[in-house]
Structure formats: structure tokens, C-alpha cells
C-alpha positions as CSV (number, residue, x, y, z in Angstrom):
1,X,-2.1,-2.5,4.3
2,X,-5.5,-1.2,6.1
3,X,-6.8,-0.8,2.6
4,X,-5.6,-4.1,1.5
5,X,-7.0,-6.2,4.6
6,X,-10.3,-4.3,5.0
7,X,-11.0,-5.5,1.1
8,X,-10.0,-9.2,1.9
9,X,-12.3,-9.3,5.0
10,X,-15.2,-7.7,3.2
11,X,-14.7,-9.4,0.0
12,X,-14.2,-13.0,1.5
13,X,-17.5,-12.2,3.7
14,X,-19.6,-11.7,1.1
15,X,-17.9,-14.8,-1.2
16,X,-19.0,-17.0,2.0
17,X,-22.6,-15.5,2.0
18,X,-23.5,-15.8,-0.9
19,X,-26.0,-18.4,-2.1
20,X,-23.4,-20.9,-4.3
21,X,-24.5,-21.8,-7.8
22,X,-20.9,-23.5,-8.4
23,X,-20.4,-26.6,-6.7
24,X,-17.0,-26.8,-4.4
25,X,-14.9,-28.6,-7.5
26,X,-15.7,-25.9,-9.6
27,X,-15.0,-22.9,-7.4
28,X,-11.9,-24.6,-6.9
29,X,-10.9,-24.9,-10.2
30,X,-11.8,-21.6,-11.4
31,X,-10.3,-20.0,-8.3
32,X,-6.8,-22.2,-9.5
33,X,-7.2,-20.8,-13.0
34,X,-7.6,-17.2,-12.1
35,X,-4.5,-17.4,-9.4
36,X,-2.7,-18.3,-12.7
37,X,-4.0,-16.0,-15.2
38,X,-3.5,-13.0,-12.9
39,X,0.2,-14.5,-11.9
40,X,1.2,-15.1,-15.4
41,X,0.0,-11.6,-16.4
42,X,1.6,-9.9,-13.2
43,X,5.1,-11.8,-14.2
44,X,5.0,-10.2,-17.4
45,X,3.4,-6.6,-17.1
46,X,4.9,-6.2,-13.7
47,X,8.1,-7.9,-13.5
48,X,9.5,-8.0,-16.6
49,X,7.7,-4.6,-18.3
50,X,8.0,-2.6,-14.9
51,X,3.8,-1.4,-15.8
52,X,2.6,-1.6,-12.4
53,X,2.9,-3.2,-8.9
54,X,1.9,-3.7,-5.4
55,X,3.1,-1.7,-2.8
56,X,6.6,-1.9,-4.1
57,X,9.1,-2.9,-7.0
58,X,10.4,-5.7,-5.1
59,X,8.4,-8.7,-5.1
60,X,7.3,-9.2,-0.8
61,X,4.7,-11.2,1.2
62,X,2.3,-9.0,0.7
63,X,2.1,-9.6,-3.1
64,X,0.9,-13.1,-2.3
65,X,-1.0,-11.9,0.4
66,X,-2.7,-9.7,-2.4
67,X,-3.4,-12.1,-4.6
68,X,-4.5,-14.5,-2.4
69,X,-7.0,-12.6,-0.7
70,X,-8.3,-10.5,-3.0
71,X,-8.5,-13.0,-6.3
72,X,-10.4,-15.9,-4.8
73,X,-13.4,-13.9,-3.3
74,X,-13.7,-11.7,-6.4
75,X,-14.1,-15.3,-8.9
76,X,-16.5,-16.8,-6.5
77,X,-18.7,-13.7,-6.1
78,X,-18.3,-12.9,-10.3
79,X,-19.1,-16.4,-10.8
80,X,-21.8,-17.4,-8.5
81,X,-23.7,-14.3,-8.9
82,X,-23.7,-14.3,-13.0
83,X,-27.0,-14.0,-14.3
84,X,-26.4,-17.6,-16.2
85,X,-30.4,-17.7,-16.9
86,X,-30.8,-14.2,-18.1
87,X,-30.9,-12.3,-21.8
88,X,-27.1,-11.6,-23.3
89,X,-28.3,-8.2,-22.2
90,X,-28.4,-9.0,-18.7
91,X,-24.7,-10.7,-19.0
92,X,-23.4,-7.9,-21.0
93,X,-24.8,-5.2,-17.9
94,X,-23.8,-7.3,-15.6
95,X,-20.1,-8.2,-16.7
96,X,-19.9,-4.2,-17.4
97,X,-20.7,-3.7,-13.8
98,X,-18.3,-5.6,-12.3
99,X,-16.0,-4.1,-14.8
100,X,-16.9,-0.9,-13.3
101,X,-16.2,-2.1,-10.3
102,X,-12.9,-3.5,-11.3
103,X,-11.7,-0.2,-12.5
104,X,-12.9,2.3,-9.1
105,X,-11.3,-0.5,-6.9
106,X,-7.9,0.0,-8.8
107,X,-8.1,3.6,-8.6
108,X,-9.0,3.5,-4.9
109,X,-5.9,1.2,-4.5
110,X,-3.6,3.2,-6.3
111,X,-4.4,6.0,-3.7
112,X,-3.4,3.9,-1.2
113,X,-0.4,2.1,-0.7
114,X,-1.5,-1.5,-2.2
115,X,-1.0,-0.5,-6.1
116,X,0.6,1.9,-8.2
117,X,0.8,2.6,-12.1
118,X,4.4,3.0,-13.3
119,X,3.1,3.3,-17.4
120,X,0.2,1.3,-17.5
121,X,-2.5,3.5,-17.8
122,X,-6.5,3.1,-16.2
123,X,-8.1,2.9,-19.5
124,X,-6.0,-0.2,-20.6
125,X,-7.4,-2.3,-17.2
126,X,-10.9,-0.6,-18.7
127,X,-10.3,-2.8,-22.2
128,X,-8.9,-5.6,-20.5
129,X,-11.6,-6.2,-17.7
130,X,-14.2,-7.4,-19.5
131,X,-12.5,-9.6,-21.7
132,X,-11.3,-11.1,-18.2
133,X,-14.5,-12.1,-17.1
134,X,-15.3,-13.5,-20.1
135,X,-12.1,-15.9,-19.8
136,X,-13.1,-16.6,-16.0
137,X,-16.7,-17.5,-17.7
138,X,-15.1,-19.3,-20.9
139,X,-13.3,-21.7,-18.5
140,X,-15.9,-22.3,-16.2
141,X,-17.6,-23.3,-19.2
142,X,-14.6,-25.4,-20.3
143,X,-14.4,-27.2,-16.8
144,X,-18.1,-28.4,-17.0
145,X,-17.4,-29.9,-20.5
146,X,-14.2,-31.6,-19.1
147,X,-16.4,-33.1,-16.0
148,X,-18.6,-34.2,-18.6
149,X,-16.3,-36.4,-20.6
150,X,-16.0,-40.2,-19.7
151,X,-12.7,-40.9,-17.8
């Protein structure tokens, strides 16, 4: 748990920090949508296929605590730091990065308590993590168009 609530506190630090390019409706919304994806995919690849889970098989409080924590902070810093301004070369680094980052934060957890592989393999969360951010960016995207339309 140490490992878990040292990477809330830190992460949620820097999300409040940070200078905000999203406005409060939009952090909102995008923090809502990626609380679904990531529940909808954790249903599936960790309660029905058995691939992977936190702490334990059973589904506890700290699971929500996880997700809660942890999700939130990660959209708002992703999102708010994006280089929305720069070349599709800047993007591309920049989404590998946090990819990167992605990938040595699960294998950190998995040597701690919070997660552990039971068949999914590091390499698949390598090919899925960018595609990630780019459907945390694609609905961003979609939101602004929505909040554009006439009521």
C-alpha cells in the first residue's frame, strides 16, 4: 500500500501544480471517461479473463482506491501538459514518453504489492499505451466539438 499512496500523493501534487490548459469541465469529463475506459477494460481483462490485478483476485477497496487515485492525476497531467501547439513529432515523443513511463510504473508496481500479471504480458501494456493516450486525446477532442454544438 506504501507504493500505492506515495504514487497518489505525488501524482495528485503535480496534477494540482501544473499550469491548466483544460478548463474545469473538460478535466472533468476526460477524468469521467478515463475512470470508464480503464473500468470497462479492468472488468473484462481482469475479472472475467483472470490477466492481471491489484493486490488481489478478489475485488477490495483498495481497487477503487487505485483507480481513483492513480487515474485522475495521470489524465490531467497527460492532458494539460500535451504539446497541443507542437510538430506531430513533438506529439509522437511526447505520447512515447509517457508511454514509457506507463510501462516502468507497471513494472515497479508489480514488484510491489499493488499489481501483478497472471498472463498478460509487459509488452501487450507496451502496444496498448499509446493507443490509450490517443483515445484520452481523441475524446478530449470529441468533448470540445460537443461544447461547440448549439443546445
Amino acid at each position: 500500500m506504501f507504493f500505492l499512496f506515495l504514487s497518489i500523493l505525488i501524482l495528485n501534487l503535480l496534477a494540482i501544480m501544473i499550469p491548466k490548459k483544460l478548463t474545469m469541465l473538460e478535466n472533468y469529463t476526460t477524468i469521467l471517461f478515463s475512470l470508464v475506459l480503464s473500468g470497462t477494460a479492468d472488468l473484462f481483462l481482469d475479472a472475467k479473463y483472470e490477466l492481471y490485478h491489484y493486490f488481489s483476485t478478489e475485488v477490495e477497496y483498495r481497487d477503487y482506491i487505485a483507480m481513483v487515485g492513480l487515474y485522475p492525476a495521470v489524465n490531467i497531467l497527460f492532458l494539460n501538459l500535451y504539446p497541443y501547439q507542437k510538430s506531430i513529432k513533438m506529439k509522437a515523443v511526447y505520447i512515447i514518453g509517457w508511454s514509457i513511463f506507463a510501462i516502468i510504473y507497471e513494472w515497479v508496481a508489480t514488484t510491489t504489492e499493488l499489481f501483478s500479471h497472471n498472463g498478460w504480458k509487459l509488452w501487450y501494456s507496451a502496444m496498448i499505451y499509446p493507443f490509450l493516450y490517443l483515445i484520452l486525446l481523441g475524446n478530449l477532442k470529441w468533448m470540445r466539438r460537443l461544447k461547440r454544438q448549439p443546445h
